[in-house]
LUMDO-156369 format. One line per field, with one value per atom (N, C-alpha, C): y, z, x; residue number from 1. Coordinates in Angstrom, 2 decimals, padded with zeros to 5 digits, always signed. Layout:
# residues N
y: c(Y  ...)
z: c(Z  ...)
x: c(X  ...)
k: c(NUM  ...)
//
This chain:
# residues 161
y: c(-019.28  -019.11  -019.77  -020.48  -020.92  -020.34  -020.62  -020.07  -019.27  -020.34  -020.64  -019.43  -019.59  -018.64  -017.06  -016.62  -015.81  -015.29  -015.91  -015.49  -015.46  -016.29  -015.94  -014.86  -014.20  -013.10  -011.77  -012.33  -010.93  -010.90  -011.43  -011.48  -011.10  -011.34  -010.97  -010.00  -009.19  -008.60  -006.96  -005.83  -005.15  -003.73  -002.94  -001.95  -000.77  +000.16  +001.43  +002.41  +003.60  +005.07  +005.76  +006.35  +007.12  +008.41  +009.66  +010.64  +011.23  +011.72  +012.52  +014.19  +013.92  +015.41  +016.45  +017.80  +018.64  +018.92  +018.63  +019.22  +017.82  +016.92  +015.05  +014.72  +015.34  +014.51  +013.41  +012.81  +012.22  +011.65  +010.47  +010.31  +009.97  +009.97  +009.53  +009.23  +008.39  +007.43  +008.20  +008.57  +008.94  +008.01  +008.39  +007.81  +007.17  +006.51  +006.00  +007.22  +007.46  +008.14  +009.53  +009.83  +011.10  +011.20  +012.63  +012.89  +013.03  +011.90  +011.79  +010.83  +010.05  +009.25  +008.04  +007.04  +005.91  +004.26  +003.56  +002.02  +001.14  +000.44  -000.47  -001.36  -002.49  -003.73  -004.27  -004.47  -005.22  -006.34  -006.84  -008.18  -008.28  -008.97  -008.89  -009.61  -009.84  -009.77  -010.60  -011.72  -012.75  -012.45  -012.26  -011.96  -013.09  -014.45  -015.27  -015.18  -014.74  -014.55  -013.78  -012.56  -011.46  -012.22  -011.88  -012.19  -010.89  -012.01  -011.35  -009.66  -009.57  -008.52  -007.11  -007.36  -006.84  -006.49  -007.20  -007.16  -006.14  -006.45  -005.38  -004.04  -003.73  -002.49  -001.80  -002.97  -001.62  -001.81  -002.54  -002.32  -001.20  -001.76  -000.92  +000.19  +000.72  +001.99  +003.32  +003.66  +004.88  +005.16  +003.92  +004.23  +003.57  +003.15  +002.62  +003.83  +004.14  +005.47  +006.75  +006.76  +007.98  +007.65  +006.49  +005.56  +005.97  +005.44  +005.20  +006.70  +007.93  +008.72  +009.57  +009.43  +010.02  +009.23  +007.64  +007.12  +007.85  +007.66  +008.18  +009.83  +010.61  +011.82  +012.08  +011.17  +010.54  +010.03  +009.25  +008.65  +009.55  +010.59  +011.26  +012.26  +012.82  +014.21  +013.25  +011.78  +011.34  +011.79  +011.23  +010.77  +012.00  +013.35  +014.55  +015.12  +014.72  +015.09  +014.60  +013.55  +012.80  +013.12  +012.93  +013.60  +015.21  +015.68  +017.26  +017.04  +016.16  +016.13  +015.51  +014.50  +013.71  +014.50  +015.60  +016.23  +017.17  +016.64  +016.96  +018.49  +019.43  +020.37  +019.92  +019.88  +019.50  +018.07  +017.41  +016.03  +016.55  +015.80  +015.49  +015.28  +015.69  +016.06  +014.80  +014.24  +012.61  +012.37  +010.62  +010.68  +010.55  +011.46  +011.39  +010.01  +009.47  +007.95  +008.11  +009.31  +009.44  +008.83  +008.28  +007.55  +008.97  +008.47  +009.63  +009.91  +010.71  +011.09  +010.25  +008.85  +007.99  +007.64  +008.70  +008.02  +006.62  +005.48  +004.08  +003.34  +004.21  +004.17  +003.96  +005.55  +005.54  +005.47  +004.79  +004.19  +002.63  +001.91  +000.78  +001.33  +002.09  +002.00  +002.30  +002.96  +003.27  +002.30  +001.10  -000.02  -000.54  -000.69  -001.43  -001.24  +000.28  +000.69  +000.16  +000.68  +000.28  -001.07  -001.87  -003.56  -004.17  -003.36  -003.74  -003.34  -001.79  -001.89  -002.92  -003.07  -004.04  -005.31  -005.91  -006.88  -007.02  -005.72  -005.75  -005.70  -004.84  -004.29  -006.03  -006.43  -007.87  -008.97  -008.90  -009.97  -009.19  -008.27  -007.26  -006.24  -005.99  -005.64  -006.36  -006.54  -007.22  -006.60  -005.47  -004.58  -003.51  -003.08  -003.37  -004.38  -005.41  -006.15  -005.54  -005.51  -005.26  -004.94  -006.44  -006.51  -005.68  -005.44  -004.56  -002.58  -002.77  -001.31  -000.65  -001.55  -000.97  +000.42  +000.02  +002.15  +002.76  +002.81  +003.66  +004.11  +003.87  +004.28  +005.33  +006.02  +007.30  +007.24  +008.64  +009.23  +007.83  +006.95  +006.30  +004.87  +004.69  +003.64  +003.23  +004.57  +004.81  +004.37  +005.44  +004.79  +003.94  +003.26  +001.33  +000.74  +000.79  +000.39  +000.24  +001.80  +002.46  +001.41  +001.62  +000.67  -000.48  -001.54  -002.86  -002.93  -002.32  -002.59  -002.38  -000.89  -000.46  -001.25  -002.12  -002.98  -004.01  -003.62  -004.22  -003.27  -002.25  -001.61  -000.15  +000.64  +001.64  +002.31  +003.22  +003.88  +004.94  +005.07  +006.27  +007.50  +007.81  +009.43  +010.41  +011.72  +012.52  +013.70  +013.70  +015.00  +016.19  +017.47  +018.51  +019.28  +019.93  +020.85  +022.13)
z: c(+006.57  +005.35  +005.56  +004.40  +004.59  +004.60  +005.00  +004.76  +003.41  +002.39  +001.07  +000.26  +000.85  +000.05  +000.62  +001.73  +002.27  +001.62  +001.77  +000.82  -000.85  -001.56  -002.82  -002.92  -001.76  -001.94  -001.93  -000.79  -000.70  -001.50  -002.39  -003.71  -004.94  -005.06  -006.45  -006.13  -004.83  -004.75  -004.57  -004.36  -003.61  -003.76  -002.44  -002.80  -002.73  -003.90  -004.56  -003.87  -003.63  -003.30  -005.01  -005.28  -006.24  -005.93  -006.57  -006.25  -007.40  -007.90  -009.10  -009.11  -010.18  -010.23  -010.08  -009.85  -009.52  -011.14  -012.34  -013.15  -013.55  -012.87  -012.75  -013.86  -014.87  -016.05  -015.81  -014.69  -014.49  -013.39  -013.13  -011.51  -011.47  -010.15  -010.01  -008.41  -008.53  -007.11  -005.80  -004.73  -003.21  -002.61  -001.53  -000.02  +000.80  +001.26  +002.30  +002.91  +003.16  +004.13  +003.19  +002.31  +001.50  +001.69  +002.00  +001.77  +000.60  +000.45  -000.84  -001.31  -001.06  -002.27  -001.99  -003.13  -003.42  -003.25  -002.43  -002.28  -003.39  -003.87  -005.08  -004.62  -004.47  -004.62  -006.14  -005.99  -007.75  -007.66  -008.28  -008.70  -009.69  -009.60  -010.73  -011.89  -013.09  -014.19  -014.85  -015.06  -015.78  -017.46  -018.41  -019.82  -020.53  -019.91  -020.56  -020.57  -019.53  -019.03  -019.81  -021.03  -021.58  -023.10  -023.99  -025.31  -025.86  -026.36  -026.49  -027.67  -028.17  -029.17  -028.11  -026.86  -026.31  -025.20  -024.77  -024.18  -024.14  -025.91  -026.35  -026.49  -026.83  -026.97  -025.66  -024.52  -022.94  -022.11  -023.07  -022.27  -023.04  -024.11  -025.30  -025.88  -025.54  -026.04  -025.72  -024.63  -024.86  -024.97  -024.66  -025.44  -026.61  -027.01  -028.48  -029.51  -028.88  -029.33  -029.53  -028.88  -028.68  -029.51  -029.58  -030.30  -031.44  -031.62  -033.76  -034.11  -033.15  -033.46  -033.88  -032.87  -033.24  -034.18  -034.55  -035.54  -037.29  -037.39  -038.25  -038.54  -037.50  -038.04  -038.51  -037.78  -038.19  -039.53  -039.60  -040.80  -042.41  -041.63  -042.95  -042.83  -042.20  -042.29  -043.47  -042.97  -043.87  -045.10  -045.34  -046.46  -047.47  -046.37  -047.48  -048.14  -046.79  -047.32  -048.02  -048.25  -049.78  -050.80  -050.94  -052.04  -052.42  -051.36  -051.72  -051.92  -051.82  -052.35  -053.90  -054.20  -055.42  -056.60  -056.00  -056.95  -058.30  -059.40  -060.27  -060.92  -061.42  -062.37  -062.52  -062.64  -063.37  -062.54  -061.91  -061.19  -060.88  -060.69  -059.91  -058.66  -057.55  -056.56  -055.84  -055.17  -054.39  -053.99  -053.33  -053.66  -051.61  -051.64  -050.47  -049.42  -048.67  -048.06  -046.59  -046.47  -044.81  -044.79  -043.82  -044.12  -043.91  -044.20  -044.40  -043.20  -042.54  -041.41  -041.90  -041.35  -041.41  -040.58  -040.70  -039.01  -038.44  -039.50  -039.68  -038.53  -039.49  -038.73  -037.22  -036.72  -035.29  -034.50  -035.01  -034.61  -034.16  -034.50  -034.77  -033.32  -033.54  -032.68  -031.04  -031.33  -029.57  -029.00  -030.00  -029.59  -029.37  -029.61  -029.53  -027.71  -027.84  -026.39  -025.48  -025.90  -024.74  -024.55  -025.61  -025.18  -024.59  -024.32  -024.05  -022.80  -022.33  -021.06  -020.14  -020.82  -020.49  -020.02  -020.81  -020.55  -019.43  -019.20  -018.14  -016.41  -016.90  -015.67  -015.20  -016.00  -015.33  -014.75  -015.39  -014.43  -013.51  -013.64  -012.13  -011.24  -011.21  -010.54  -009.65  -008.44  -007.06  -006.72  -005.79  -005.09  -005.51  -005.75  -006.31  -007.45  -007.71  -008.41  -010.01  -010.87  -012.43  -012.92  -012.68  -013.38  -012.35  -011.18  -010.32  -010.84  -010.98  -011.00  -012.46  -013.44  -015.02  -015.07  -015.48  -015.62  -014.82  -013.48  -012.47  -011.98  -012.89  -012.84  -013.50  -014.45  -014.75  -014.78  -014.27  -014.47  -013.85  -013.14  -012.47  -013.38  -014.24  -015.11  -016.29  -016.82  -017.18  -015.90  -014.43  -013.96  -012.87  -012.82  -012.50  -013.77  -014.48  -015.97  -015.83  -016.33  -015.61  -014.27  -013.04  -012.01  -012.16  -012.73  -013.09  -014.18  -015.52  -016.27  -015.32  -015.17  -014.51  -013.60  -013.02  -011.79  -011.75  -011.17  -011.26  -012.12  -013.28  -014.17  -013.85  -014.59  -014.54  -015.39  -015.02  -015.82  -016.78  -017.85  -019.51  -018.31  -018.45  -018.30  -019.10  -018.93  -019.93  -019.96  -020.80  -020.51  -021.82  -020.83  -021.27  -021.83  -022.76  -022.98  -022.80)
x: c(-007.39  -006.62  -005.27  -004.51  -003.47  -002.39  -001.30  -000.36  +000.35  +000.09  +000.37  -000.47  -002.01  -002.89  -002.11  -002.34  -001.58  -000.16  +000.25  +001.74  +001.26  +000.58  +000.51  -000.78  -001.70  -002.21  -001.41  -000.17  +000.29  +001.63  +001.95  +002.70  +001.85  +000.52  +000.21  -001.40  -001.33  -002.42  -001.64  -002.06  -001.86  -003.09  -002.91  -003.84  -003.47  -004.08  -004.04  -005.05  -004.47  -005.50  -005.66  -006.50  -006.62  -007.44  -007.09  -007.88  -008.00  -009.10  -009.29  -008.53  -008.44  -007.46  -008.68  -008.65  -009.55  -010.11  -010.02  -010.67  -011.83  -011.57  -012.17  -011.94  -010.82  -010.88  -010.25  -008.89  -008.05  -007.98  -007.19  -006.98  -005.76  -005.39  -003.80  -003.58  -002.58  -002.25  -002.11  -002.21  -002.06  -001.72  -001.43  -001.11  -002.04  -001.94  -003.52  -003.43  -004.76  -005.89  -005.60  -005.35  -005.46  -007.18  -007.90  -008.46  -009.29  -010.55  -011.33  -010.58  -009.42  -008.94  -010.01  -009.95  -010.83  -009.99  -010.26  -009.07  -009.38  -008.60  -008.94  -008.01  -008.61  -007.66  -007.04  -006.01  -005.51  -005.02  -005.20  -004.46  -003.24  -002.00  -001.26  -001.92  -001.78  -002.08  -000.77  -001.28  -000.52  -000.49  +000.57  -000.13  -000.61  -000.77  -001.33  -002.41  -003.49  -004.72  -004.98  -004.40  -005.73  -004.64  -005.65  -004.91  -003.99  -003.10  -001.88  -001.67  -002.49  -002.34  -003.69  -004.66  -004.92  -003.80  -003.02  -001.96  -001.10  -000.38  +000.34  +000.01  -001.34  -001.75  -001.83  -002.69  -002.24  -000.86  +000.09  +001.45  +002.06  +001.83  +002.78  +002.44  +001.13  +000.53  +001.16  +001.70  +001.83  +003.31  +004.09  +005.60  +006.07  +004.89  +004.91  +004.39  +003.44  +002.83  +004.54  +004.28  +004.99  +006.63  +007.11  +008.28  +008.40  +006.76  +006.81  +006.18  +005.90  +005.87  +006.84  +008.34  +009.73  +010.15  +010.00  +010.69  +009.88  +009.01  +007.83  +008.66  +009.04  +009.17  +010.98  +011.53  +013.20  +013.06  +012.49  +012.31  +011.61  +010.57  +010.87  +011.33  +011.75  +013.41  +013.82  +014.56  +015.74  +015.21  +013.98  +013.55  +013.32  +013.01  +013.04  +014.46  +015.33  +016.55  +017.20  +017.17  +017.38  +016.79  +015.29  +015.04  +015.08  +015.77  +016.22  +017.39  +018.15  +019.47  +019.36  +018.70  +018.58  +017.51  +016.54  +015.89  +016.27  +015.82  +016.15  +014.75  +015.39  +014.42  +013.20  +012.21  +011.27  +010.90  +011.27  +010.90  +009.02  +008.52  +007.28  +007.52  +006.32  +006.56  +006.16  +007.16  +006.67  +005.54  +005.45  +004.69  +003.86  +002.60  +002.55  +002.11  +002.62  +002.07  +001.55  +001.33  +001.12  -000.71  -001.01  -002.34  -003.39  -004.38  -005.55  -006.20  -006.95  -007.45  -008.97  -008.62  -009.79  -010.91  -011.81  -013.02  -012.96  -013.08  -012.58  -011.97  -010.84  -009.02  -009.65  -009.68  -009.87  -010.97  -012.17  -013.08  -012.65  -011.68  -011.01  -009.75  -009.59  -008.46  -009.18  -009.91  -010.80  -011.32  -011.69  -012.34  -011.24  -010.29  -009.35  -008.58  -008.37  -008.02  -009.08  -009.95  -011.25  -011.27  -011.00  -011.25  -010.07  -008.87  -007.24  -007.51  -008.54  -008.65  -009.40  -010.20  -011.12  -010.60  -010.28  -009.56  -008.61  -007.76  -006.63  -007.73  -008.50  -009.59  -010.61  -010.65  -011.72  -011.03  -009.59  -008.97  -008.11  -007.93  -006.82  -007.57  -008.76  -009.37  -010.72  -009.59  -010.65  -011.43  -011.06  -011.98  -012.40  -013.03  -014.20  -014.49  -015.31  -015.28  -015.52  -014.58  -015.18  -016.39  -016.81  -018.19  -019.19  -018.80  -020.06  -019.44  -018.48  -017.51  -017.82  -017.70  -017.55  -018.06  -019.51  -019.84  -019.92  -019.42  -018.96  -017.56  -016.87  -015.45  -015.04  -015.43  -015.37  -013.42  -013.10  -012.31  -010.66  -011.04  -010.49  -009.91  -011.02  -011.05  -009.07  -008.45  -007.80  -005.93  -006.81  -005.85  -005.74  -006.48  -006.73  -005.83  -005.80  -005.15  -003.64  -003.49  -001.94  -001.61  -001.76  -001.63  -001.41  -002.14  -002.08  -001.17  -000.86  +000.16  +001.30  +001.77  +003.25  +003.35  +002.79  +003.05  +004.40  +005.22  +006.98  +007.54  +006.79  +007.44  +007.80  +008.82  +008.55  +008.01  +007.07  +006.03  +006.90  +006.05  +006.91  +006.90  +007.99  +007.34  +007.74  +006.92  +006.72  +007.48  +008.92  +009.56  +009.15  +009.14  +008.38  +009.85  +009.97  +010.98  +011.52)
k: c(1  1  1  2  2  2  3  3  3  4  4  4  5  5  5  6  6  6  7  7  7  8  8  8  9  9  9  10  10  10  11  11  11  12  12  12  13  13  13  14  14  14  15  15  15  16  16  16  17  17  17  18  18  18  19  19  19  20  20  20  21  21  21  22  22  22  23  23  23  24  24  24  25  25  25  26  26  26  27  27  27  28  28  28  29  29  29  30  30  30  31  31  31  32  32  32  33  33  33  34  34  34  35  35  35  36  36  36  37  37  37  38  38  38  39  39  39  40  40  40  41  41  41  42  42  42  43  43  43  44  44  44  45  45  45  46  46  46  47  47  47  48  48  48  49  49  49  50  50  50  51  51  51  52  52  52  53  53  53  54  54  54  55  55  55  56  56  56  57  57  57  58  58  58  59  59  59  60  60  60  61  61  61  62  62  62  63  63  63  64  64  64  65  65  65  66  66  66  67  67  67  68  68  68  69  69  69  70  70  70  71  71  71  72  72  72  73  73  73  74  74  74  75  75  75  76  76  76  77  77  77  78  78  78  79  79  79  80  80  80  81  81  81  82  82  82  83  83  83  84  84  84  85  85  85  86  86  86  87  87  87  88  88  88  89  89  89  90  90  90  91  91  91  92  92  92  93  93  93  94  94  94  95  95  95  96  96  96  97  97  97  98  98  98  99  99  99  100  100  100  101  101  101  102  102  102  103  103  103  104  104  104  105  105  105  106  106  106  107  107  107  108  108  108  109  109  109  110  110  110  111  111  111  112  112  112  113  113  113  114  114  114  115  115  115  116  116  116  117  117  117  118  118  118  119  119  119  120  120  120  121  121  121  122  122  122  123  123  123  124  124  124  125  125  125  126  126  126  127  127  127  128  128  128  129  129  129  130  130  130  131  131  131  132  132  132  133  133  133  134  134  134  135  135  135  136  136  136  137  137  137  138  138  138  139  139  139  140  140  140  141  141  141  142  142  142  143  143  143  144  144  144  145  145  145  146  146  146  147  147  147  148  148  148  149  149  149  150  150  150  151  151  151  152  152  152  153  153  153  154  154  154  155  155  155  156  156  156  157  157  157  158  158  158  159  159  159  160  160  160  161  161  161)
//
């Protein structure tokens, strides 16, 4: 191996422990030699390599999510409190725009996650190879994902109140 390959493996490779949380719905990162954990090699993940609107959804999903969820509920406080300030006697009662609980909707959106993972998982996952790994990743699949996005980043985290 060359020098060159060498240095650009160990710049854009590195490897992950994972261990399933005890209820196996989840997994999450360890230490080498943790007991039961699982090694995964990764690859960094160029965003030119997955298309760009799959991209956005597994970078941007869960603090995008969670974003336009506080903006969405900022936004209509304002919006009631104005029209509780501007309501007149007798007005009609606005008008409602919140979207409908559409099977559609989120049939569209699962495919969407699932194909954003997908995508991140076939080009950033070495070891085990993807295409040999797919339906055997179970609980792990989610965070192989996590791993390869947050990679240089820091990950959302979740404050509880």
């Amino acid at each position: 191996m060359s020098d060159t390959l060498s240095a650009l493996m160990a710049q854009n490779t590195r490897t992950v422990y994972l261990l399933v949380d005890g209820d196996g719905a989840s997994a999450h990162p360890v230490n080498e030699g943790t007991k039961d954990a699982l090694r995964f090699v990764l690859a960094r993940v160029a965003a030119e390599r997955i298309r760009a609107n799959l991209l956005f959804a597994a970078l941007g999903k869960d603090a995008y999510v969670q974003y336009a969820a506080w903006y969405n509920h900022q936004a209509q406080a304002a919006l009631a409190l104005a029209q509780n300030n501007s309501a007149k006697a007798g007005d009609p009662e606005p008008f409602d725009d919140t979207p409908p609980d559409d099977p559609e909707w989120r049939a569209h959106s699962i495919a969407l996650e699932d194909a954003s993972e997908q995508a991140v998982l076939e080009v950033g996952l070495l070891e085990p190879l993807y295409a040999d790994a797919a339906r055997f990743l179970g609980p792990y699949r989610t965070a192989l994902v996590r791993e390869i996005v947050q990679w240089d980043r820091e990950a959302p985290t979740e404050k509880h109140p």
